[in-house]
C-alpha positions as CSV (number, residue, x, y, z in Angstrom):
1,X,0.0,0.0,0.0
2,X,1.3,3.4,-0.8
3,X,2.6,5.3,2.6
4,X,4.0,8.6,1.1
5,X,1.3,10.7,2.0
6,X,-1.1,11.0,4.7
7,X,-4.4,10.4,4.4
8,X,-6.0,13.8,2.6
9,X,-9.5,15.1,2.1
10,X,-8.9,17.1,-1.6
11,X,-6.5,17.1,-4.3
12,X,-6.5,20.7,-3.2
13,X,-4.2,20.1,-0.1
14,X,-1.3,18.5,-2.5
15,X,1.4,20.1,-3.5
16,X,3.1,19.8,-6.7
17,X,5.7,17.6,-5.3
18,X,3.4,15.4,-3.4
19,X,1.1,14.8,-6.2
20,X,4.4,13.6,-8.3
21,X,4.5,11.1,-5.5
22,X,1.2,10.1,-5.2
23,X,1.1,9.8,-9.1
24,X,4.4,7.1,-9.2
25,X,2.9,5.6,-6.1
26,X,0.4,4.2,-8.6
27,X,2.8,3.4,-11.1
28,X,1.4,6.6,-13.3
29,X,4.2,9.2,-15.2
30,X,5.4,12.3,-13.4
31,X,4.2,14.4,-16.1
32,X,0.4,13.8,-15.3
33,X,1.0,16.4,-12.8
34,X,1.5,19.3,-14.5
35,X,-2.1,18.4,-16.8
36,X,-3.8,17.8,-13.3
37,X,-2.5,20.9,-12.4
38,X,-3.4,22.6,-15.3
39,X,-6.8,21.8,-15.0
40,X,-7.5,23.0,-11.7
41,X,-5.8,25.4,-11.6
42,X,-5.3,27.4,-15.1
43,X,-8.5,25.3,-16.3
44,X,-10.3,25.9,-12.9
45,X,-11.8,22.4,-13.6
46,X,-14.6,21.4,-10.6
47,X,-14.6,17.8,-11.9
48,X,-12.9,15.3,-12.8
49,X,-14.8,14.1,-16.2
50,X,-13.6,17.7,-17.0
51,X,-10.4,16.5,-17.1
52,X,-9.9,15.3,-20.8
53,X,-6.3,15.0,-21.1
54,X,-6.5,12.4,-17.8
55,X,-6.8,8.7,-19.0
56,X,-10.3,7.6,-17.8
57,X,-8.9,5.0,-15.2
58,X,-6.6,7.6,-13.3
59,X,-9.5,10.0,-13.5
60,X,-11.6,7.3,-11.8
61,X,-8.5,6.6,-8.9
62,X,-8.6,10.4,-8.4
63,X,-12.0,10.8,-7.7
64,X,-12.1,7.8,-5.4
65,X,-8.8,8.6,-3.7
66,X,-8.0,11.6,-4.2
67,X,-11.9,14.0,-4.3
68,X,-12.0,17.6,-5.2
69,X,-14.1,19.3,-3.0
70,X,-15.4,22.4,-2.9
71,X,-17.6,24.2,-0.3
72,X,-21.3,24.9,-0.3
73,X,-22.4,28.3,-0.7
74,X,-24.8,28.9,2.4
75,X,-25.7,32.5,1.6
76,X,-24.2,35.0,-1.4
77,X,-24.3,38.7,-0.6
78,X,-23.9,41.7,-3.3
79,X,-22.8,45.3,-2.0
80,X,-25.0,48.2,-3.7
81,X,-22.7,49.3,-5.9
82,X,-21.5,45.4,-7.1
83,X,-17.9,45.5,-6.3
84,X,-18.0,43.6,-3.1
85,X,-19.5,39.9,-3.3
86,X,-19.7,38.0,0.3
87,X,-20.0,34.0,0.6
88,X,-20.9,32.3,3.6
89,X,-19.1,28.8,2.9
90,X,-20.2,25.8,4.9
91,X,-17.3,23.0,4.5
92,X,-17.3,19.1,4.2
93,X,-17.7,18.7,8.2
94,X,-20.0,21.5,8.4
95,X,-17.8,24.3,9.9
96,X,-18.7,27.8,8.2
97,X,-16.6,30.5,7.2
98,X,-16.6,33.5,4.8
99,X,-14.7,34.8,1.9
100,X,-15.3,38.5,0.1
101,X,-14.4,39.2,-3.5
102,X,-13.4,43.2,-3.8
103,X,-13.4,44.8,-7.6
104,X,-11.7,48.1,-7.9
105,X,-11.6,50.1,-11.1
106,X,-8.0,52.1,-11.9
107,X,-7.5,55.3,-10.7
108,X,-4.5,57.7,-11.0
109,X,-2.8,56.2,-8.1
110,X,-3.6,52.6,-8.9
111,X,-3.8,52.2,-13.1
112,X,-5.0,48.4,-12.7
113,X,-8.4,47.0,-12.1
114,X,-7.8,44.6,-9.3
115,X,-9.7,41.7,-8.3
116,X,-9.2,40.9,-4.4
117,X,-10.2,38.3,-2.3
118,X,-10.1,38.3,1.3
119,X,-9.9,34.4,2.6
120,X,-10.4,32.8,5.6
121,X,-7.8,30.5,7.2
122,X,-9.9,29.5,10.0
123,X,-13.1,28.6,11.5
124,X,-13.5,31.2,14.1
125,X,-10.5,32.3,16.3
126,X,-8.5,31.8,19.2
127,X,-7.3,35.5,19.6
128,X,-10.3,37.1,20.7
129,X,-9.9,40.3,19.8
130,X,-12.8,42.6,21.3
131,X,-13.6,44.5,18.0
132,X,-13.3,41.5,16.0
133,X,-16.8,39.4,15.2
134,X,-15.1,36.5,14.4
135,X,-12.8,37.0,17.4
136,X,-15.6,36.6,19.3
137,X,-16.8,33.4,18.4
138,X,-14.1,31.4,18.9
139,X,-12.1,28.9,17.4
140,X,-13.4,25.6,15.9
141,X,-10.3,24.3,14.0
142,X,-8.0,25.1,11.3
143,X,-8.7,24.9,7.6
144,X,-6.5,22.7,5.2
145,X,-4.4,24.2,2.5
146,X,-7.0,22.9,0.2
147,X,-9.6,24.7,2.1
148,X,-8.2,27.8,1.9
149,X,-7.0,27.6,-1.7
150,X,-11.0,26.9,-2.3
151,X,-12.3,30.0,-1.2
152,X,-9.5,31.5,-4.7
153,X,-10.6,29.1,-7.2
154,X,-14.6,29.7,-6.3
155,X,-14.3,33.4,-7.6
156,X,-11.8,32.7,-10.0
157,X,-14.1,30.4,-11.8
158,X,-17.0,33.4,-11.4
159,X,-14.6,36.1,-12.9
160,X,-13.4,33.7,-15.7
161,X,-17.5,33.0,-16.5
162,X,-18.4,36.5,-15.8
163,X,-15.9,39.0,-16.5
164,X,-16.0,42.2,-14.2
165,X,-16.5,45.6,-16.5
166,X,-16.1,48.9,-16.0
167,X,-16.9,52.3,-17.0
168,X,-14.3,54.9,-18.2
169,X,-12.7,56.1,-15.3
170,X,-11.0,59.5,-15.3
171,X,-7.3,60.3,-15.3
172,X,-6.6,56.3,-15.5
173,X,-4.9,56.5,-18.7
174,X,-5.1,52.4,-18.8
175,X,-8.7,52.7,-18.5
176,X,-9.5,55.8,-20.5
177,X,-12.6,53.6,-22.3
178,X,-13.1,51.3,-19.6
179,X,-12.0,48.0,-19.5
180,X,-13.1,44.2,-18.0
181,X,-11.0,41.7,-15.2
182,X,-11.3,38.0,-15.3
183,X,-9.2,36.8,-12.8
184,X,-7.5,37.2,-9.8
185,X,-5.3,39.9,-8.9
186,X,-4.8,39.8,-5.3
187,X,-5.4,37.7,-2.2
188,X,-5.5,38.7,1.3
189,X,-5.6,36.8,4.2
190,X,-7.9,38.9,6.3
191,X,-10.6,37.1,6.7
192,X,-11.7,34.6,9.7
193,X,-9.2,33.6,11.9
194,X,-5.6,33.9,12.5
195,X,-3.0,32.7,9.6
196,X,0.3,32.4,11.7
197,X,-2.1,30.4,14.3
198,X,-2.5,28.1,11.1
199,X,0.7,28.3,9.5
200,X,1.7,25.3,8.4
201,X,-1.7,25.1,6.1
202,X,-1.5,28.7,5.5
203,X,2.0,29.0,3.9
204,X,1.0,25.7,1.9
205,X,-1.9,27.6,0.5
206,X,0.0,30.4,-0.7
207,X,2.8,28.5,-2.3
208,X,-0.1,26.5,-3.9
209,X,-1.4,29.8,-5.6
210,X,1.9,30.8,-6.1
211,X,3.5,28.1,-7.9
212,X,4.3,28.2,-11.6
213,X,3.0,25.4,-12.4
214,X,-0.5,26.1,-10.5
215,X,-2.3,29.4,-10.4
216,X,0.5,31.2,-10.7
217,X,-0.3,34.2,-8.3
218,X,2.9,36.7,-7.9
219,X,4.0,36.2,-4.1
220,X,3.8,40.4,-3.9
221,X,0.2,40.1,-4.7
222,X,-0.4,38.3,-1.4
223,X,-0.7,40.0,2.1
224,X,-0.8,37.9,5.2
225,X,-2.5,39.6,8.2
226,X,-1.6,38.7,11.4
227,X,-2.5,40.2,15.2
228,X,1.3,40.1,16.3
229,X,2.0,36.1,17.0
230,X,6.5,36.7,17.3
231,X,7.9,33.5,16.4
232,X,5.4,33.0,13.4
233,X,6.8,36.6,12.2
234,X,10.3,35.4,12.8
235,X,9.6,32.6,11.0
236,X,7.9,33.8,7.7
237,X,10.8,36.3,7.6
238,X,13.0,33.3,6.5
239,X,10.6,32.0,3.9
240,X,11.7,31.9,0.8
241,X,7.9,34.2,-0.8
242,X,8.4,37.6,-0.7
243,X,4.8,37.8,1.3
244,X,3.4,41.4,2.5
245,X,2.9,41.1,6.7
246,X,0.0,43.7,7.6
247,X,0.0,43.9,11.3
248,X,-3.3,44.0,13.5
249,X,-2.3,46.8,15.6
250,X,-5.0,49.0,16.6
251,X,-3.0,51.0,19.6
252,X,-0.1,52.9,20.5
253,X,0.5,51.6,23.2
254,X,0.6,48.0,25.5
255,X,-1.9,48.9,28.1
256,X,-4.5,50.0,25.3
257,X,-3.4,47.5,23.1
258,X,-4.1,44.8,25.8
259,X,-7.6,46.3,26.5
260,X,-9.1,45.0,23.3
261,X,-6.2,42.6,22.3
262,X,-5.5,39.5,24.6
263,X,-2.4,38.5,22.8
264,X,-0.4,41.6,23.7
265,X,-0.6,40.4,27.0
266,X,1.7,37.6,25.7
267,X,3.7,39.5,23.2
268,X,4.2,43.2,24.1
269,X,4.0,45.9,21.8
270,X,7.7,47.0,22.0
271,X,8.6,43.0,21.5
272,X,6.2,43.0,18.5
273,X,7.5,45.9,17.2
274,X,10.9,45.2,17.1
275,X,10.1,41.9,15.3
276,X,8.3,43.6,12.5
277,X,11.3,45.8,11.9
278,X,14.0,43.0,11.7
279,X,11.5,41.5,9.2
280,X,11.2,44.8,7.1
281,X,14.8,44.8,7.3
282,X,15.4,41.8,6.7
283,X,13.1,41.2,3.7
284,X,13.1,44.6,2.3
285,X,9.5,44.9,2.7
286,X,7.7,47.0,3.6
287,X,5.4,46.3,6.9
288,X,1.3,47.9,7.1
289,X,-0.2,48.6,10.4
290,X,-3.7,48.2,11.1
291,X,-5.4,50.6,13.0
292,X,-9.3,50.1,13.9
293,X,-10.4,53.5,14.6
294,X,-12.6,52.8,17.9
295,X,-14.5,56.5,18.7
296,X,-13.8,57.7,22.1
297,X,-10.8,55.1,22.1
298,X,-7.9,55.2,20.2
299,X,-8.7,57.9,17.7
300,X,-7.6,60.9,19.6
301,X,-4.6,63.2,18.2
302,X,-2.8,62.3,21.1
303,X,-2.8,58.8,20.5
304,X,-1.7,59.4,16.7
305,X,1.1,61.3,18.0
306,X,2.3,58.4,19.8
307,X,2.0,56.1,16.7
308,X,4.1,57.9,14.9
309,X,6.6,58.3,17.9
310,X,6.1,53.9,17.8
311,X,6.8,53.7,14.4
312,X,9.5,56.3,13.3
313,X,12.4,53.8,13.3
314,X,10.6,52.5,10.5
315,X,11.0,55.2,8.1
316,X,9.6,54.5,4.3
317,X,9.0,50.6,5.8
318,X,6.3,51.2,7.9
319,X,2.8,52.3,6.2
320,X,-0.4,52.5,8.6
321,X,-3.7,51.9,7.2
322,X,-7.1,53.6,9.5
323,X,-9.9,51.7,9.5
324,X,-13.1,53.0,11.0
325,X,-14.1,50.1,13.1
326,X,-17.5,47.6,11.9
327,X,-20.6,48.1,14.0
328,X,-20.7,44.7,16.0
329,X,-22.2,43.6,19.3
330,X,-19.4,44.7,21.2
331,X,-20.9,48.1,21.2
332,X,-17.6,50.2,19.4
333,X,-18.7,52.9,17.5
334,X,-16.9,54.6,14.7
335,X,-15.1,58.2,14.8
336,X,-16.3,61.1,13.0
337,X,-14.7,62.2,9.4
338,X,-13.3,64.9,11.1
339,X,-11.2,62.7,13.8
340,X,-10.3,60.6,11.1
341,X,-8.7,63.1,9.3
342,X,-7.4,64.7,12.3
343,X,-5.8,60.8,13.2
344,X,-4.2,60.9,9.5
345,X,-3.1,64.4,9.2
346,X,-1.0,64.0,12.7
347,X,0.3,60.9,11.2
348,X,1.5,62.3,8.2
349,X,3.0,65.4,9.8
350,X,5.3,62.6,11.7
351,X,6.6,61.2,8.5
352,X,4.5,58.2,8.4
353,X,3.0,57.5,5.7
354,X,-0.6,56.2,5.9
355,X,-3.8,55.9,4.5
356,X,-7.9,55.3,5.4
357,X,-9.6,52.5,3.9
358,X,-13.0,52.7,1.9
359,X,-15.8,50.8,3.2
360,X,-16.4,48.2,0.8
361,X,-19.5,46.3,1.2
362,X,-20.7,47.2,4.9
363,X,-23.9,47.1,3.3
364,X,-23.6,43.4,3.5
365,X,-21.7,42.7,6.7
366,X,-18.4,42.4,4.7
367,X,-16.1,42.4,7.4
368,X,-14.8,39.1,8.8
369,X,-17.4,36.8,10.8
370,X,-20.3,39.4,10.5
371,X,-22.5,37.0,7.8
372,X,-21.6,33.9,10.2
373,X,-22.7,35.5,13.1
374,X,-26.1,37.1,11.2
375,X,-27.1,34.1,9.4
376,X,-26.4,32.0,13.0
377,X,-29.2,34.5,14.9
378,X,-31.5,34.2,12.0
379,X,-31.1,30.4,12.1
380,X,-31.8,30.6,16.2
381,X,-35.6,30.0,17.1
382,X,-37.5,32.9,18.1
């Protein structure tokens, strides 16, 4: 019996090595790799009879050994203006989670349509972070590599079917008559849960989507987010994927920090900090902060002016993004347009250069765990 690999639940958790060895396990060429790979991931095949280059006995061993699952779309969400498209996924045991496709147009600071999508790497989350609606579910399990490469392939397939179009959009020379997308351009993992918690399946995933061979996704395009776990920082910082780190930071200091983030409790700020400069240094890239903006909180000048105290030994490898926090049932409310750009203006004066993010989609409870948590109360007996 063949002992390579462990048992698996989808061809989606294999990487290209592994299905070489799966492949002369069975006594089949090396080659039929790259056509599987092809197909599911350049193809964006969701069966196997789909698979005509695939002799029809191997395609038969696959299925039976080797299935390709996909999850079951619970609920699908469109934003207003159709640039944001939620899913509430439901996986093979059950376990929920939620993935977000984002569309923006070119503009004169960006002159490429990108196509976004914010994935999951867990069910729920061990970091319970106060703000957070998945944070305050908690944490069911991990997902696979395959799992999370999934949640990339379902909108790939929709883009691919379904190009996304848009109207001329002024001063984007690219995009001067308009223009469509139909694929991926970007990935984030922002979604539920945290990746470092899961990094094992997490860095699989990516190098899946990166690889060549595969889906061929540019390493650069890819932006792991993570609330400050030090050794998994450490540790990426040797990878061989030139990854963008966005930090979950959301205070200038430990005390407040602590107050709606458990894990600085376990990791300090200053600790944190420090790591995420050794990795910009070491890596050359640069690091993003995130910074919920909670009104009445941590969106006061004074607490700006001590961000940009936090993060001057940065220099140009530090960039902080403000995010007005979600409306959850944790009560936070968010600031004003006036403290925001108050918060962004006393940044900048410091030298550090920032921006806010545009809402996309809180129409449709786009931000991580909020359709989980709506579509659990709805399903809750009155």
């Amino acid at each position: 019996m063949p002992t390579t690999l462990q048992p698996t639940a989808s061809i989606l958790d294999l990487a290209y090595p592994e299905l070489v060895a799966w492949l002369k396990e069975r006594g089949e060429p090396a080659f039929r790799a790259q056509q599987i790979f092809q197909a599911l991931y350049r193809d964006l095949a969701t069966d196997y009879a789909q698979m005509a280059t695939l002799p029809k006995a191997l395609r038969a061993r696959l299925a039976a050994e080797l299935p390709l699952v996909a999850p079951t779309v619970v609920r699908e969400l469109h934003s207003r203006d159709q640039r944001t498209v939620k899913l509430l996924l439901a996986l093979a045991d059950g376990a929920q989670i939620e993935t977000v496709l984002m569309l923006y147009p070119p503009n004169p600071e960006s002159p490429r349509a990108r196509a976004t999508v914010c994935v999951s790497t867990q069910a729920g989350c061990a970091y319970g972070c106060t703000f957070c609606a998945t944070g305050q579910m908690g944490f069911t399990r991990h997902l696979r590599a395959g799992e999370i490469v999934a949640q990339v392939l379902h909108f790939a397939r929709l883009l691919r079917a379904e190009p996304w179009r848009w109207p001329a959009v002024p001063g984007a020379a690219e995009a001067a008559t308009g223009g469509a997308l139909d694929h991926i351009t970007n990935i984030v993992l922002m979604g539920m849960g945290e990746p470092l918690h899961n990094y094992d399946n997490t860095l699989k995933a990516l190098r899946l989507l990166n690889a060549p061979a595969g889906f061929n996704l540019g390493a650069r395009h890819m932006t792991v987010s993570t609330v400050g776990l030090v050794p998994a920082i450490q540790r990426l910082a040797g990878e061989a994927l030139q990854v963008n780190l966005a930090i979950s930071l959301h205070a200038p200091n430990n005390a407040m920090r602590a107050q709606t983030m458990p894990v600085a409790r376990k990791w300090p700020l200053d600790e944190l900090l420090a790591t995420c400069l050794a990795f910009a240094r070491q890596t050359g890239r640069q690091v993003t902060f995130e910074y919920v903006l909670l009104a009445g909180v941590n969106d006061q000048i004074e607490h700006a002016t001590e961000l940009g105290a936090r993060l001057a030994p940065f220099g140009p490898l530090a960039h902080v993004n403000l995010i007005a926090v979600n409306v959850t049932a944790a009560g936070y409310q968010p600031p004003s347009g006036t403290a925001i750009r108050a918060f962004r203006d006393t940044l900048r004066q410091a030298g550090v250069s920032n921006s806010v993010r545009a809402e996309r989609g809180d129409d449709i409870a786009a931000a991580c765990g909020q359709l989980r948590t709506l579509n659990q109360s709805k399903a809750q007996p009155r």
